[in-house]
C-alpha positions in Angstrom: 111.5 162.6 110.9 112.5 166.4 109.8 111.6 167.3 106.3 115.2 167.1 105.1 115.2 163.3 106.4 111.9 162.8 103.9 113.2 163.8 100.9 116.2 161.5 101.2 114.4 158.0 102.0 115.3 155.3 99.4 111.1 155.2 97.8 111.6 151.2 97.1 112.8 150.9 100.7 109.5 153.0 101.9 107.7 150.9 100.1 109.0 147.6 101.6 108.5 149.1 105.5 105.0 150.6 104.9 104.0 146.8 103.5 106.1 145.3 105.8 104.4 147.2 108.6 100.8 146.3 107.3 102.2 142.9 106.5 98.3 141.4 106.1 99.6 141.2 102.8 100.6 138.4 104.0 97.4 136.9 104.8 96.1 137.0 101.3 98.9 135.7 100.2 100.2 138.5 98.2 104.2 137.8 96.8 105.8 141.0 95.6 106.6 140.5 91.7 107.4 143.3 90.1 110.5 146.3 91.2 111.0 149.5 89.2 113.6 151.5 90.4 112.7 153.7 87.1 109.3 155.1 88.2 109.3 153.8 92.0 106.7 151.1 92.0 106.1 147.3 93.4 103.6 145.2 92.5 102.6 141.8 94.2 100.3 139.3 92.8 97.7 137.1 94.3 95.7 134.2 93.3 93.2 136.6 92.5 94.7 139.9 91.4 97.6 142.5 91.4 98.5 145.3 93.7 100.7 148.2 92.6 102.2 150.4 95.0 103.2 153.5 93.4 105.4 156.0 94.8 103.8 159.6 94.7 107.1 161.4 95.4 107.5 164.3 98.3 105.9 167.6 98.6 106.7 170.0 101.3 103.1 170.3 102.6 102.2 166.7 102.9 105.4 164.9 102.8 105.7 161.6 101.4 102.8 159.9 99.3 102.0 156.7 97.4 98.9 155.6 95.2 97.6 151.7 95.3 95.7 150.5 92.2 94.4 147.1 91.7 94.6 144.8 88.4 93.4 141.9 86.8 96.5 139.0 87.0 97.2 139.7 83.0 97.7 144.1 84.0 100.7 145.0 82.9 103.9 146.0 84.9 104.8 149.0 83.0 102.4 150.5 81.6 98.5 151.9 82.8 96.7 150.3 79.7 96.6 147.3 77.5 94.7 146.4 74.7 91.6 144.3 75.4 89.6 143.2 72.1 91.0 145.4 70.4 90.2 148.8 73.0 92.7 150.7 74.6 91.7 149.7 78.3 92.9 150.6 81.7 94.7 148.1 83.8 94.8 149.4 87.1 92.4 150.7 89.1 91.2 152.5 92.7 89.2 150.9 95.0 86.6 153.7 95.2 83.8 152.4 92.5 85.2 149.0 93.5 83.6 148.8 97.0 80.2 150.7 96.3 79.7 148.1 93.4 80.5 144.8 96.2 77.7 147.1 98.3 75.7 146.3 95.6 74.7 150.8 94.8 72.9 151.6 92.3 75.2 153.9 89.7 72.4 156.7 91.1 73.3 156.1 94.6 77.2 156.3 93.9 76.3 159.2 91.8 75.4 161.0 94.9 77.6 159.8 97.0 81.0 160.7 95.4 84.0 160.0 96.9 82.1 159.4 100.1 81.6 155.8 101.6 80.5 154.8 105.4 84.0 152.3 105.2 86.1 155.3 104.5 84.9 158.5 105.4 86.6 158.5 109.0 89.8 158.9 106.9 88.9 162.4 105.6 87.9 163.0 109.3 90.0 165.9 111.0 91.3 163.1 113.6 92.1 160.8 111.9 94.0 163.6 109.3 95.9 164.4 112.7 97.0 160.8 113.7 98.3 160.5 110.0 99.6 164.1 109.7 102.8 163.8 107.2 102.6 160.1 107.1 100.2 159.7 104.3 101.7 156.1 103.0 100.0 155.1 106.6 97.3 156.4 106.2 96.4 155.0 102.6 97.5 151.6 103.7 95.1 151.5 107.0 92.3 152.4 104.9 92.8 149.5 102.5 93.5 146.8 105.4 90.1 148.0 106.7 88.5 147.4 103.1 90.2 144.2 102.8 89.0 143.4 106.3 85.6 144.4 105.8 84.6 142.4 102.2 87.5 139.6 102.9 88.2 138.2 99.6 85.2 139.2 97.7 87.2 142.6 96.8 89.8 140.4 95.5 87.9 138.1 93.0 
């Protein structure tokens, strides 16, 4: 695919192949439940939670890009916060703190780790940076079908 050819694609349509493609969705039940055309986005639902997959938009060094955040089942569709007892509270959220807490990490440990974890560093890897090179929606997704993989549904519940 040139570069002319990524700055064209339909983002919804993306969306839909890259899920498609990964379709263990599928296995956890997952039913898409939510389109915005507005501010590209698709969200499914699962007995246990929410998955938005937002689209990130195109940039000439890395191509196309998309963001997954999870939510509780009452997160929003438009919106990043809701009001929880009476806070202004996030919805949505990455999996990074997510997986250190199911490890069971002190917040000292995570502290020092950062944004590195044994699941995902071979992501950040040069290899594996090749094998995804302009294909970062791929790359993303992989990574969270190994997490999902690895703690099953515990990540979910």
């Amino acid at each position: 695919m040139n570069n002319s050819d990524e700055r064209n694609i339909d983002p919804i349509q993306e969306m839909l192949r890259i899920v498609d493609k990964f379709s263990t969705s599928k296995l956890w039940n997952f039913k898409e439940s939510f389109r915005s055309k507005k501010s590209p986005e698709l969200i499914y639902d699962s007995e246990w939670c929410r998955m938005s997959i937002v689209w990130g938009g195109w940039d000439s060094l890395g191509g196309n890009s998309i963001s997954i955040y999870y939510g509780r089942l009452h997160a929003p569709n438009e919106s990043t916060t809701m009001n929880w007892d009476g806070e202004e509270c996030y919805a949505w959220h990455g999996f990074k703190l997510a997986i250190h807490f199911l490890d069971g990490s002190s917040p000292v440990e995570v502290t020092k780790m950062g944004n590195s974890h044994p699941l995902t560093d071979k992501y950040y890897e040069d290899e594996y940076r090749k094998k995804f090179y302009r294909r970062q929606p791929e790359w993303l997704m992989e990574m969270h079908m190994d997490i999902w993989k690895h703690y099953d549904k515990r990540f979910f519940e």
